[in-house]
Steps between C-alpha positions, in 0.01 A plus 500: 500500500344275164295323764385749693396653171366198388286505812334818454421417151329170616295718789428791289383297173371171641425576869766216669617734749831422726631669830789649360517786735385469833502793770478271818420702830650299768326645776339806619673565797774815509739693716413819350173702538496649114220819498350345187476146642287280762614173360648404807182576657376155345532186749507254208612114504864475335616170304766279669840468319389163399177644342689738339798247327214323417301791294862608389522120314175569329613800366835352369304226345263715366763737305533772779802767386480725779376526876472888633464463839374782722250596831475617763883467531601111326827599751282478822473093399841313681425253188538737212846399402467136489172606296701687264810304476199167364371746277817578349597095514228490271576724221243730599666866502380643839451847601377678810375866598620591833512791767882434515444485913629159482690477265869515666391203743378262208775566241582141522155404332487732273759424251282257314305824375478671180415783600410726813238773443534768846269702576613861471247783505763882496752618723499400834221748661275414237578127492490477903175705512319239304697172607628560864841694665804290420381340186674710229813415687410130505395469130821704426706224656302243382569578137867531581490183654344352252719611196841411670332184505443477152110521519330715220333777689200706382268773657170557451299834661128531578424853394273695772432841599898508657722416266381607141797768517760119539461387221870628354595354822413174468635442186819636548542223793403240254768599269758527783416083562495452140099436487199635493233677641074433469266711573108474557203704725413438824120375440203651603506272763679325762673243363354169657194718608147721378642788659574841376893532413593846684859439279318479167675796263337805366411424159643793326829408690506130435416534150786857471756192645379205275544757185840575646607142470363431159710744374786422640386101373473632138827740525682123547485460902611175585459466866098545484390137513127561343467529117338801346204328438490444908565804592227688216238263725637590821489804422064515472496401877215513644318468178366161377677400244439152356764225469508140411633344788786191506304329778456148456668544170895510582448641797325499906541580875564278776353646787656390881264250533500341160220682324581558181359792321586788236693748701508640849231744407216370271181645484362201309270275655577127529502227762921412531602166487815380745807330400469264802180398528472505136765457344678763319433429146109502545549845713691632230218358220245672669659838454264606172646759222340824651598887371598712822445888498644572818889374474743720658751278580780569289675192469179322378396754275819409326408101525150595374648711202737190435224278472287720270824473267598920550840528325600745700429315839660180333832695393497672816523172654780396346732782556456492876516087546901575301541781800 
């Protein structure tokens, strides 16, 4: 924890920025056909398992604390476990979002994780509707699996016109597994695309839910991941609302075919660099300190507040890292 601290002051004060967190998507391709995504619409180059070892040694080297890997589905890859289990070999604390779908079948590679964040969007009418019949049932079973396998287990819900009424729902699973639950909007758009977002909330009834959870946050709620100060930001969805982003700082993306940029949906205009045929400390160097005023995602509004040095953000941390 001192040097991760020690980091941020060197990249807030002097600018000498270090990947501490890296959200890695692994590919874009998926076994589920989400209403709110068209990632796996992308045909997109993926890096080899050699590639990524390789990247994953330049991290190490280069002070990396924690890999959250996601998609697409990181599941649909027959090489995520051996990925995982070098991660972990590392030091590197390793996480991965998942639709649970294949979960039971890759057990084995999973137990090098810290954590497993499952998608889980209501009940199961509400979660089928927007993820596809059978997958309440198989994210159910997935996070069963996964606990009598010792594997920390988290949900987090995209909020859409569905399932703002789940929200009590969702959190009373977390607490059943002993974690927690995150929740952000469905964007405006499809997620990997310009398209309008047909699941993107009412306003009124997103921001009704998001004021639901801050109370319960500031009456002492322990199994809502975000911070207050998250969840106040979420809460102005769809309304700019400026904030000093961790990009190239402590933070960046990995896209599937080594781009690495700020997060899976920035606005900002820049030319990426890629970790293969550049190498990924230059790719990560050429990441800029820019102020977003369109972040939604919930987890890296958190990182963002972090990195602006929000006590509440920072504390927040810590009480759900000793969960």
């Amino acid at each position: 924890m001192s040097k991760a601290f020690l980091t941020l002051i060197k990249a807030r004060c002097a600018g000498i920025g270090a990947p501490l967190v890296v959200g890695w998507a692994i590919t874009n391709r998926c076994n589920r056909r989400c209403a709110y995504c068209s990632l796996w619409e992308k045909d997109e180059d993926e890096l080899s398992t050699a590639q990524v070892f390789s990247i994953i040694d330049t991290l190490s080297s280069l002070g990396n604390m924690m890999i959250s890997f996601t998609g697409g589905e990181p599941l649909v890859r027959e090489d995520m476990g051996s990925i995982i289990s070098y991660a972990h070999d590392k030091g590197i604390k390793v996480k991965l979002n998942s639709n649970g779908a294949l979960v039971k079948k890759r057990i084995i590679g999973l137990k090098g994780l810290d954590l497993l964040t499952l998608s889980l969007d209501g009940p199961e009418v509400e979660h089928d509707a927007i993820r596809g019949k059978g997958s309440y049932r198989e994210v159910m079973e997935a996070a069963s699996i996964a606990r009598e396998n010792d594997i920390r287990v988290n949900f987090a819900a995209v909020l859409t016109g569905l399932n703002l009424g789940s929200v009590d729902f969702i959190l009373e699973k977390a607490a059943r597994i002993g974690g927690t639950a995150i929740f952000q909007p469905a964007s405006l758009t499809l997620l990997g695309s310009d398209s309008a977002n047909p699941m993107a909330p009412p306003v009124d009834g997103y921001r009704a839910a998001i004021k639901g959870l801050i109370d319960k946050k500031n009456k002492g709620a322990r199994n809502i991941a975000s911070s207050p100060s998250a969840l106040r930001h979420l809460y102005s969805w769809p309304d700019p609302v400026p904030i000093r982003c961790a990009g190239g700082a402590i933070s960046c993306r990995i896209e599937p075919n080594g781009d690495v940029v700020y997060c899976s949906r920035t606005e900002i205009s820049f030319k990426p660099m890629n970790c293969v045929r550049d190498g990924f400390r230059e790719a990560f160097r050429n990441l800029r300190p820019v102020t977003c005023d369109k972040c939604w995602c919930a987890a890296r509004v958190d990182l963002n507040l972090i990195f602006k040095g929000d006590l509440q953000a920072i504390l927040n941390q810590l009480s759900i890292s000793d969960r």
